[in-house]
Backbone as CSV, one residue per row, in Angstrom:
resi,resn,N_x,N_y,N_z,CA_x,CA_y,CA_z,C_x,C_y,C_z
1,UNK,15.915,4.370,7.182,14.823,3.953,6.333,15.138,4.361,4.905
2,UNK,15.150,3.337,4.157,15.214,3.800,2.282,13.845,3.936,1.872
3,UNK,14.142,4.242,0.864,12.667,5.003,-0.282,11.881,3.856,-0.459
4,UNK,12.053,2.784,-0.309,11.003,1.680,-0.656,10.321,1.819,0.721
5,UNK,10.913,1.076,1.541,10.364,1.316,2.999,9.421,2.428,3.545
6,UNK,9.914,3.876,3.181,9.288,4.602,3.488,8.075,4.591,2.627
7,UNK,7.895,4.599,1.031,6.541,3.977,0.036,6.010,3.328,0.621
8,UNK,5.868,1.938,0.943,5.392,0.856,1.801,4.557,1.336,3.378
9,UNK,5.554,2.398,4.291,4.883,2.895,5.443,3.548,3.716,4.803
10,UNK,4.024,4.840,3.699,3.573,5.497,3.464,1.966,5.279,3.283
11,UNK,2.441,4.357,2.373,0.747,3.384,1.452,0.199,2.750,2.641
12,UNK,0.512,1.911,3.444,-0.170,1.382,4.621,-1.114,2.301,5.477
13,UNK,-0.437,3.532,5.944,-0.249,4.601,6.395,-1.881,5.194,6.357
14,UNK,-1.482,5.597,5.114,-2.708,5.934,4.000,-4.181,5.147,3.899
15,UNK,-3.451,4.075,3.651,-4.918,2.747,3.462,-5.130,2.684,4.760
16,UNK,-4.456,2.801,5.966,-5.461,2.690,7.283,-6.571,3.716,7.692
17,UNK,-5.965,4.878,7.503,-6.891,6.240,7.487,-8.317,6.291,6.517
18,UNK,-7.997,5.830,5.010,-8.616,5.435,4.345,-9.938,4.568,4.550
19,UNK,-9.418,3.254,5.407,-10.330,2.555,5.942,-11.266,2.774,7.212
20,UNK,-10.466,4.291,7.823,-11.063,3.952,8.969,-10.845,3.501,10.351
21,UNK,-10.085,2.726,9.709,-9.562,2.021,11.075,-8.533,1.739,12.285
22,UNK,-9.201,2.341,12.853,-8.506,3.432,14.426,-7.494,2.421,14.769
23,UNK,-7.720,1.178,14.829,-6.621,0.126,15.382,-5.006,0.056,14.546
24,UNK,-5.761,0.206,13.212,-4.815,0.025,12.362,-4.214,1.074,12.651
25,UNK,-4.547,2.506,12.651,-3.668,3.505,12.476,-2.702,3.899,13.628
26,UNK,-3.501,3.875,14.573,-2.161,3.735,15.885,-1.924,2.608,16.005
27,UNK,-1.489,1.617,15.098,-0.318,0.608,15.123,0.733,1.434,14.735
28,UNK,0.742,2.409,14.396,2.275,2.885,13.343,2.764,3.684,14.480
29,UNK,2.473,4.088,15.606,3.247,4.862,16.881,3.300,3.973,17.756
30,UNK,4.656,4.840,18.360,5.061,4.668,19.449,4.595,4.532,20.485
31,UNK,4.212,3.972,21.847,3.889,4.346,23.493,3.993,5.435,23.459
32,UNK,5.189,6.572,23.243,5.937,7.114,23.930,6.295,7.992,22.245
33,UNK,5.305,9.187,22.113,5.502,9.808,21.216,5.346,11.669,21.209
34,UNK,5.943,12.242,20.087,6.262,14.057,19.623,5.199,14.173,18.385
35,UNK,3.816,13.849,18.984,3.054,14.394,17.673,2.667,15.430,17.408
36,UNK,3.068,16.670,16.360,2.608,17.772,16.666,1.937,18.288,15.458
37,UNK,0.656,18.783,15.561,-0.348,19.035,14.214,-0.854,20.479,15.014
38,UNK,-1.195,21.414,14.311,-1.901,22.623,14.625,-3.431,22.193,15.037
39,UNK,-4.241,20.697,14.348,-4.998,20.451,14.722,-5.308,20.187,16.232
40,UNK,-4.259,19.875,16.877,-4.466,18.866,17.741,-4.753,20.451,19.094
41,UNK,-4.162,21.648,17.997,-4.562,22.783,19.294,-6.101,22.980,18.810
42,UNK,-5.976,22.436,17.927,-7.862,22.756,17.628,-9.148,22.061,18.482
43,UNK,-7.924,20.308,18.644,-9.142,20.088,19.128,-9.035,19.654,20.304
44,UNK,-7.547,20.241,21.108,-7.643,19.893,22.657,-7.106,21.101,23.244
45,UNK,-8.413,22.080,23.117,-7.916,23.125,24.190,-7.251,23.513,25.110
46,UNK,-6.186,24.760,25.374,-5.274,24.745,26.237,-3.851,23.899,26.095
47,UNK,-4.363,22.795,25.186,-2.663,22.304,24.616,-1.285,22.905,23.897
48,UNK,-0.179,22.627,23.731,0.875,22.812,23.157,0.615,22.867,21.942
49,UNK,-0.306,21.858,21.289,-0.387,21.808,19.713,0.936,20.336,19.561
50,UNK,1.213,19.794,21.105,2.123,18.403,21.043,1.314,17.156,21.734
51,UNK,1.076,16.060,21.473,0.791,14.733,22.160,1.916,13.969,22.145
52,UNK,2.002,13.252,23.287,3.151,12.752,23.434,2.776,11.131,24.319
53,UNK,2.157,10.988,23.840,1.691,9.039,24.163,0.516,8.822,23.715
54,UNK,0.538,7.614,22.898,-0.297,6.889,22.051,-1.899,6.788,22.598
55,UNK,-2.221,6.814,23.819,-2.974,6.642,24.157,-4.170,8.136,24.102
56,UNK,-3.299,8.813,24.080,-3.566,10.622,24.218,-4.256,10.459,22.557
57,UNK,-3.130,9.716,21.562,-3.211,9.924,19.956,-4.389,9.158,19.955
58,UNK,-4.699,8.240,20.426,-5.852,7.511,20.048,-7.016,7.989,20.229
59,UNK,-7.040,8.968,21.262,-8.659,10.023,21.700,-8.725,10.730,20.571
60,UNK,-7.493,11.083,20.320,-7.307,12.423,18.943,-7.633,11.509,17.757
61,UNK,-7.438,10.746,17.588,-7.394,10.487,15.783,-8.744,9.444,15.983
62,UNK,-9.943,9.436,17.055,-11.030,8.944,16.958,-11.628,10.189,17.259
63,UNK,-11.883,11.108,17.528,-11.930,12.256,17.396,-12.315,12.951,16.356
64,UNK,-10.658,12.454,15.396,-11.163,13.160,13.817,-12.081,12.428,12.960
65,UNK,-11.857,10.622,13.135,-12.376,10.472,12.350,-14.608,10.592,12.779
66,UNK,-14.830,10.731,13.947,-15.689,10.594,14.039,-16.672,11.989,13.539
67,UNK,-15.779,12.823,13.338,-15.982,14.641,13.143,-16.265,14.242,11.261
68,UNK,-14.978,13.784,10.604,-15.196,13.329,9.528,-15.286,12.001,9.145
69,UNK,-16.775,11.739,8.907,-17.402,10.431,8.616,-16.690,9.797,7.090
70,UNK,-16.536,10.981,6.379,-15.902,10.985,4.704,-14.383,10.821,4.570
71,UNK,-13.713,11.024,5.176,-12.312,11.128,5.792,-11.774,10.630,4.408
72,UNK,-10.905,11.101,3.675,-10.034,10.152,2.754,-9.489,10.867,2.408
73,UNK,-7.505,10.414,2.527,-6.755,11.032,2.062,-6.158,10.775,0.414
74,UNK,-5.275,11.434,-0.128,-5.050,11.441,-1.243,-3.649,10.823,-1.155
75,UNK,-3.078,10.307,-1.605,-1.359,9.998,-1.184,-0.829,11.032,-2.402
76,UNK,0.626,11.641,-2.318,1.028,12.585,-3.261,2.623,12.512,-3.454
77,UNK,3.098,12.210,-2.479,4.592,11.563,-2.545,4.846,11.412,-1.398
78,UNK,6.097,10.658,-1.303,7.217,10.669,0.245,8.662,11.951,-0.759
79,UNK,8.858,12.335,0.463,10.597,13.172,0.253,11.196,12.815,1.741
80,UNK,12.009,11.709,1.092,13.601,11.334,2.025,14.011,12.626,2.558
81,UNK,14.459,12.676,3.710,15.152,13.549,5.116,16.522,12.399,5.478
82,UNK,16.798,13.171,6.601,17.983,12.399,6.776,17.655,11.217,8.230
83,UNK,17.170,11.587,9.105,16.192,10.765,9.988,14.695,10.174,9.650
84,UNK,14.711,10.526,8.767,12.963,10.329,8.443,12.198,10.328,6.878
85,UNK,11.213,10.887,6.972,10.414,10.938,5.837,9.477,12.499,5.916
86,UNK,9.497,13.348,4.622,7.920,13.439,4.837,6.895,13.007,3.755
87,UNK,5.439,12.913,4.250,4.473,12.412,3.556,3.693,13.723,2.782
88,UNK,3.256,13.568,1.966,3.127,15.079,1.119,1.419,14.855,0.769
89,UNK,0.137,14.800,0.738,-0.781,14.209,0.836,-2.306,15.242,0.701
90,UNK,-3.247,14.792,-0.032,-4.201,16.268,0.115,-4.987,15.356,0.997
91,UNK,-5.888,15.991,1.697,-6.462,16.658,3.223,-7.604,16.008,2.851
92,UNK,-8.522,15.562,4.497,-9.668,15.752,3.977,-10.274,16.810,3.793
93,UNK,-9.845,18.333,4.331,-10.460,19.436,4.276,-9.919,20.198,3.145
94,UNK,-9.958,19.271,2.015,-9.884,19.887,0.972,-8.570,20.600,0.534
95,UNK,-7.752,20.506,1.726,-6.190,20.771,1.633,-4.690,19.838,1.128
96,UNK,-3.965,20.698,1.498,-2.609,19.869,1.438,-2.133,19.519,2.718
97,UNK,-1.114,18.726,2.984,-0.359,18.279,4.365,0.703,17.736,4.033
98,UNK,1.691,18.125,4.630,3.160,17.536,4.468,3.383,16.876,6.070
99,UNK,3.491,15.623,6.274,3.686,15.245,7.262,4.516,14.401,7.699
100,UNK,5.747,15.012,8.491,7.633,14.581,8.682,7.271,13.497,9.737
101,UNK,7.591,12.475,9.832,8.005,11.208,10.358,9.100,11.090,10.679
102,UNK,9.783,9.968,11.833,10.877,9.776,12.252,10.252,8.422,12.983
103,UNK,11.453,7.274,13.544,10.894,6.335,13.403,12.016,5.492,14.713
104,UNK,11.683,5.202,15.717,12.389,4.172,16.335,12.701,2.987,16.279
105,UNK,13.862,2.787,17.064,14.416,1.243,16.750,13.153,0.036,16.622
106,UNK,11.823,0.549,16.881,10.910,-0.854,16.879,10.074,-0.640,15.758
107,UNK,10.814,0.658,15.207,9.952,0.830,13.422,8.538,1.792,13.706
108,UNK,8.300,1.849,14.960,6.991,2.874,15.174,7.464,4.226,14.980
109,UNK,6.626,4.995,14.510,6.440,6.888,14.549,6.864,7.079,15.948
110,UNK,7.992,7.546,16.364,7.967,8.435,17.735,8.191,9.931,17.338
111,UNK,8.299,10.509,16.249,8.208,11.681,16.104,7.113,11.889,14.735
112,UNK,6.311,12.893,14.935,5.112,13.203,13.775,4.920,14.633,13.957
113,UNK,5.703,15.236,12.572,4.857,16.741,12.803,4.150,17.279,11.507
114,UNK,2.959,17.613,11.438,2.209,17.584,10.584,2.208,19.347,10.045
115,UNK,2.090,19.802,8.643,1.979,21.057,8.448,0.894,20.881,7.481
116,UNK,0.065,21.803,7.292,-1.368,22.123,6.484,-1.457,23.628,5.443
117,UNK,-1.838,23.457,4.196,-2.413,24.460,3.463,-3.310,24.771,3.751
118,UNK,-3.460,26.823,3.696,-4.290,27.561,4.266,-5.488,27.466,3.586
């Protein structure tokens, strides 16, 4: 993936969360995914703090947005990796998030690991 490409995921990315809209946003994963956010030990007890199929991501990220009605992220940059991307972005909780992407042959997220300011 080059720097345009990854801009383009990025902004889409963004404007789906933005909007809301749960369909849109798990379009960008995989079946068959390594999502790992500290949230996700927040909000599925007894977990790894990993989801690993889309269907799992879709309970989770209707979940958040239904927790936050206000939800809107900030976009802040992409920084090129050598497999991937990360997304650099302020929070809805008033934070920061750097969040590393990686991307399979069908262009979906099969790897997502998300990090957060304290």
């Amino acid at each position: 993936m080059d720097f345009d490409a990854a801009m383009d995921f990025a902004t889409e990315w963004t404007e789906a969360w933005n909007a809301h809209d749960l369909d849109r946003i798990i379009s960008h994963y995989a079946e068959s995914l390594h999502y790992c956010s500290p949230l996700v030990l927040e909000r599925i007890p007894g977990s790894d703090g990993v989801i690993r199929d889309r269907a799992t991501l879709r309970t989770y990220v209707q979940t958040g947005l239904g927790k936050n009605p206000a939800l809107r992220f900030t976009f802040r940059e992409v920084l090129m990796g050598v497999q991937g991307f990360t997304l650099h972005y302020d929070n809805a909780r008033k934070g920061r998030t750097a969040e590393y992407f990686e991307f399979d042959a069908d262009g979906k997220v099969c790897k997502a690991v998300s990090c957060y300011s304290a």
